[in-house]
C-alpha positions in Angstrom: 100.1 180.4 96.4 101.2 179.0 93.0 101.7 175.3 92.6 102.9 173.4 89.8 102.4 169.4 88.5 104.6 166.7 89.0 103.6 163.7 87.9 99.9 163.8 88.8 100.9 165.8 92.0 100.4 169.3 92.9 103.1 171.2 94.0 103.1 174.5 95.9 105.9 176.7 96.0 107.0 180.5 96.5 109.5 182.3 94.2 111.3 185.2 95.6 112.6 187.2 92.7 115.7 189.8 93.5 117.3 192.9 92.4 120.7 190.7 92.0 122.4 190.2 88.2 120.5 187.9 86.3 123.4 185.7 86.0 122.9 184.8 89.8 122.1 181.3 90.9 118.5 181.0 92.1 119.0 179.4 96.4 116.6 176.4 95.9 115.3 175.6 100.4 114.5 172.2 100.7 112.7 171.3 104.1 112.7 168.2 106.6 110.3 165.9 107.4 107.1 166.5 108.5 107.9 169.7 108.1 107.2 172.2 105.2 108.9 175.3 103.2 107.6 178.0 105.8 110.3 177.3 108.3 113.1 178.7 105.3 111.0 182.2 104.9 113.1 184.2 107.4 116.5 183.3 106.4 115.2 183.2 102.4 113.5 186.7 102.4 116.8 187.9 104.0 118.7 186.7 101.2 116.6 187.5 98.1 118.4 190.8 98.7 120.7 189.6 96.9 119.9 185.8 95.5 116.3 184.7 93.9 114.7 182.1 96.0 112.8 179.1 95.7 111.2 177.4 98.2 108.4 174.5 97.7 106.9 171.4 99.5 107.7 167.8 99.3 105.4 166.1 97.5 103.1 164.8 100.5 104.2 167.8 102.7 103.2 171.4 103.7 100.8 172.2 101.1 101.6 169.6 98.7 99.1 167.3 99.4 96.6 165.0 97.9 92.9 165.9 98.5 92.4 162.3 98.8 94.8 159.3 99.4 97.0 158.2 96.6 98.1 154.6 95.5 101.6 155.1 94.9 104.4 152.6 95.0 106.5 153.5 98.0 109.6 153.9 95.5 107.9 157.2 94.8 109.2 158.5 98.0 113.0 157.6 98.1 115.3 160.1 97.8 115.9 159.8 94.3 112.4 160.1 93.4 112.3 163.6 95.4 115.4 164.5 93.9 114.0 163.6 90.0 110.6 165.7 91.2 113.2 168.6 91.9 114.4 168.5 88.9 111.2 168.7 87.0 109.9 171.6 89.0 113.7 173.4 88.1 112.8 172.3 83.9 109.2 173.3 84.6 110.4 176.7 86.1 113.1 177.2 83.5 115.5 178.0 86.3 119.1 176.3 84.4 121.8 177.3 87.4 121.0 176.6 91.2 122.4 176.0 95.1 120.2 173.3 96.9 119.9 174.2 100.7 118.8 171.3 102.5 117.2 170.7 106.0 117.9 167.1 107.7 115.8 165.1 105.0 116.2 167.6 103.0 119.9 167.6 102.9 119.8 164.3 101.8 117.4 164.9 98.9 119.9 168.3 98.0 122.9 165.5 97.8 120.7 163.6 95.4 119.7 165.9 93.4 123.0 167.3 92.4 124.0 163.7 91.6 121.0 163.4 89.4 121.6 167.5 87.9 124.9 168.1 87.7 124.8 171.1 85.0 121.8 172.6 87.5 123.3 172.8 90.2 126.5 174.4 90.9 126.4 173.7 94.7 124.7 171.9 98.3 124.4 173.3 101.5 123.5 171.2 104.4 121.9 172.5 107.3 121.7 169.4 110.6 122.0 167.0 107.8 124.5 164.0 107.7 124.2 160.5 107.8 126.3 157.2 105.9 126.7 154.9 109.3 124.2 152.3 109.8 123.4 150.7 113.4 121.1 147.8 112.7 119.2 148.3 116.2 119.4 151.9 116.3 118.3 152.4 112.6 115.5 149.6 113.3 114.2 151.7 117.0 114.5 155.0 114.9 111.6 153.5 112.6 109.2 151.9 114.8 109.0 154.8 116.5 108.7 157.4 113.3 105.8 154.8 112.1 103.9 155.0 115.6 104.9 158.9 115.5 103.1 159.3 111.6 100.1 156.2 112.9 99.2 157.4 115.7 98.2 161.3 115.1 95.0 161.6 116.9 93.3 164.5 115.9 92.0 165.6 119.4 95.8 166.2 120.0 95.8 169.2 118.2 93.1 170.9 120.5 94.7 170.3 123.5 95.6 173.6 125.4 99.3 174.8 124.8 100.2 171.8 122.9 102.4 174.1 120.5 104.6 174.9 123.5 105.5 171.2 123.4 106.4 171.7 119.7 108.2 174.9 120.0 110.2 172.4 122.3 110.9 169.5 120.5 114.7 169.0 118.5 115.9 172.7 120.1 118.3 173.7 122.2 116.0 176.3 123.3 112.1 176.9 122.8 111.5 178.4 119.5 108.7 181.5 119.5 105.5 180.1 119.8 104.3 180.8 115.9 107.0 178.2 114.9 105.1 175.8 117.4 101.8 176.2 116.0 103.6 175.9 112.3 105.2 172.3 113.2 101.9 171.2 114.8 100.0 172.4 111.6 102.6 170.4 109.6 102.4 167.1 111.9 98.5 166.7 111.3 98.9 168.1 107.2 101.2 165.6 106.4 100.3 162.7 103.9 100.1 159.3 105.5 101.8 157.2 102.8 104.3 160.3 102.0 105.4 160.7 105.8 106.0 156.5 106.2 107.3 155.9 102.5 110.2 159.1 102.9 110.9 157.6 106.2 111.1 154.0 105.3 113.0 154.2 101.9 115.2 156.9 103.2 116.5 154.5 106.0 117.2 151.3 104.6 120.7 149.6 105.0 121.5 150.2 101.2 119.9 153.8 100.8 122.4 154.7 104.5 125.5 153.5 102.9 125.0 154.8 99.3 124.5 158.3 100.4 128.5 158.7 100.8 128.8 157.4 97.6 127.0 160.3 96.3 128.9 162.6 98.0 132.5 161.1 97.3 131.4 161.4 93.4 130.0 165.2 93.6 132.0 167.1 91.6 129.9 170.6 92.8 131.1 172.5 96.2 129.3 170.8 99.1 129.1 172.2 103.2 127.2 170.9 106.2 125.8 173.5 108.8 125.9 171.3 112.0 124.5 172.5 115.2 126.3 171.4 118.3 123.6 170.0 120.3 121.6 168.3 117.7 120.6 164.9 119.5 118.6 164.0 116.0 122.1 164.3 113.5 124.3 164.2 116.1 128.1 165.9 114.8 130.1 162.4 114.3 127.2 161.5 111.7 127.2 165.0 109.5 131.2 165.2 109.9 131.5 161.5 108.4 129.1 162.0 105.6 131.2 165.5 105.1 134.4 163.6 105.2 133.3 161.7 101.7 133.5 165.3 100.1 136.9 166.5 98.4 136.7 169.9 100.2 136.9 167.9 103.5 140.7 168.0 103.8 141.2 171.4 101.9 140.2 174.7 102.1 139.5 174.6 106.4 137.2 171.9 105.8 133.1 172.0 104.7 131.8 171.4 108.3 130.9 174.2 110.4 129.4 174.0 113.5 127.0 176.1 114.9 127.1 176.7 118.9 124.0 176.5 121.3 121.9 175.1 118.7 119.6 171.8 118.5 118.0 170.0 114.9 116.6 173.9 113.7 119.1 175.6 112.9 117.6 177.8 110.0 115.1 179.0 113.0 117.5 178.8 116.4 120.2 180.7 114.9 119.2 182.2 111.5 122.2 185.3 111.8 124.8 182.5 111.6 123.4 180.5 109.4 122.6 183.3 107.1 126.4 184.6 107.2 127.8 181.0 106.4 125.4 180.5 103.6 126.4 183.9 102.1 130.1 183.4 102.7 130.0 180.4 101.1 128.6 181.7 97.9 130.5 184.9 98.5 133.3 182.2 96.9 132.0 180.9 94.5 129.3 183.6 93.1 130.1 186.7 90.8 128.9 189.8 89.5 
């Protein structure tokens, strides 16, 4: 698999070409946390029918990992920073016109980076990704528990019999096939140490919550949220007030659609529907 530098950091990444004008946007998948770019392969070999696709690792995800520990400042994992190694790996690429689709933390990082890329990027699309109200206790439980969660990743865990099927489990509405269980352990264990607590930390602060609407009230580009109807992680009141920032909130039926029976994985739990909204979207906004 092909990786690329950024800033002293190997990136990997796939790039699906197409049969699709030239003049098409390249669909840029950006993943969640602990997580990594395999779990946007169904839906993104699907539509390189008709877009190019680009799919890559976080830096300190997946397969973008140090071989040894790094000493970065934890700055280098805030949402802007992912959003400015985006936009190196798009220069580095030579890829000039883009749609960022984002999963959870990766909808947050797609938000930033067409802040940070405005001429890039022509569009977001946000799959179980929302956020802009901050509960002091709830925000403060959420990260003691994500710091234990990254701390405490005993390695014996991942040899215990059918642990997967606990993972195939977790943030659904139903149990994902067992591949995509074994995937999200393989991710959990992979997953850089300082990367995994600084994304976490800088990415839940009290300033970095409530500046995120103010990124999306100044977007200029189209932007939609996918929302799954029983996601207990992004729960619906949080992804329809971050949407609510957006212009195309109160025109054109709204940029919040809801997808039914489905938990924090949407892009694997229902990948028809998602597919369908993602290509009606750009149905509107794409030519030739």
């Amino acid at each position: 698999m092909p990786t690329i530098d950024i800033k002293g950091m190997p990136h990997t990444y796939e790039l699906l070409p197409s049969s699709s004008p030239s003049s098409r946007p390249v669909l840029v998948f950006i993943h969640g946390w602990l997580l990594s770019r395999h779990y946007w392969k169904p839906i993104a070999e699907r539509l390189s029918l008709n877009y190019p696709c680009l799919l890559y690792d976080l830096r300190g995800f997946g397969e973008s990992v140090p071989l040894s520990p790094v000493d970065l400042p934890i700055s280098s994992y805030s949402l802007a920073a992912y959003a400015n190694d985006l936009k190196i790996l798009l220069n580095k690429l030579d890829i000039h016109q883009v749609w960022l689709i984002g999963h959870s933390l990766g909808g947050s990082i797609a938000l930033w980076g067409a802040d940070a890329s405005p001429e890039q990027v022509k569009g977001v699309i946000c799959l179980n990704s929302g956020g802009g109200i901050y509960l002091k206790e709830e925000f403060e439980r959420f990260r003691s528990v994500g710091i234990r969660i990254v701390k405490q990743r005993p390695l014996w865990l991942s040899s215990v019999p059918l642990i997967d099927l606990l993972f195939a489990r977790m943030m659904v509405k139903k149990p994902l096939p067992r591949q995509w269980g074994k995937q999200r352990l393989i991710d959990f264990f992979k997953a850089d140490q300082a990367a995994a607590l600084g994304s976490l930390l800088e990415s839940t602060t009290e300033a970095e919550v409530h500046l995120l609407p103010q990124v999306v009230a100044r977007l200029q580009q189209p932007v939609y949220f996918l929302a799954g109807q029983n996601d207990q992680v992004m729960e619906l009141q949080y992804i329809h007030h971050l949407a609510s920032f957006h212009r195309l909130f109160q025109s054109h039926g709204g940029n919040v659609q809801e997808i039914p029976n489905c938990g924090h994985m949407a892009m694997l739990e229902q990948p028809d529907f998602v597919e369908d909204k993602i290509t009606q979207i750009l149905e509107q906004y794409v030519n030739g």
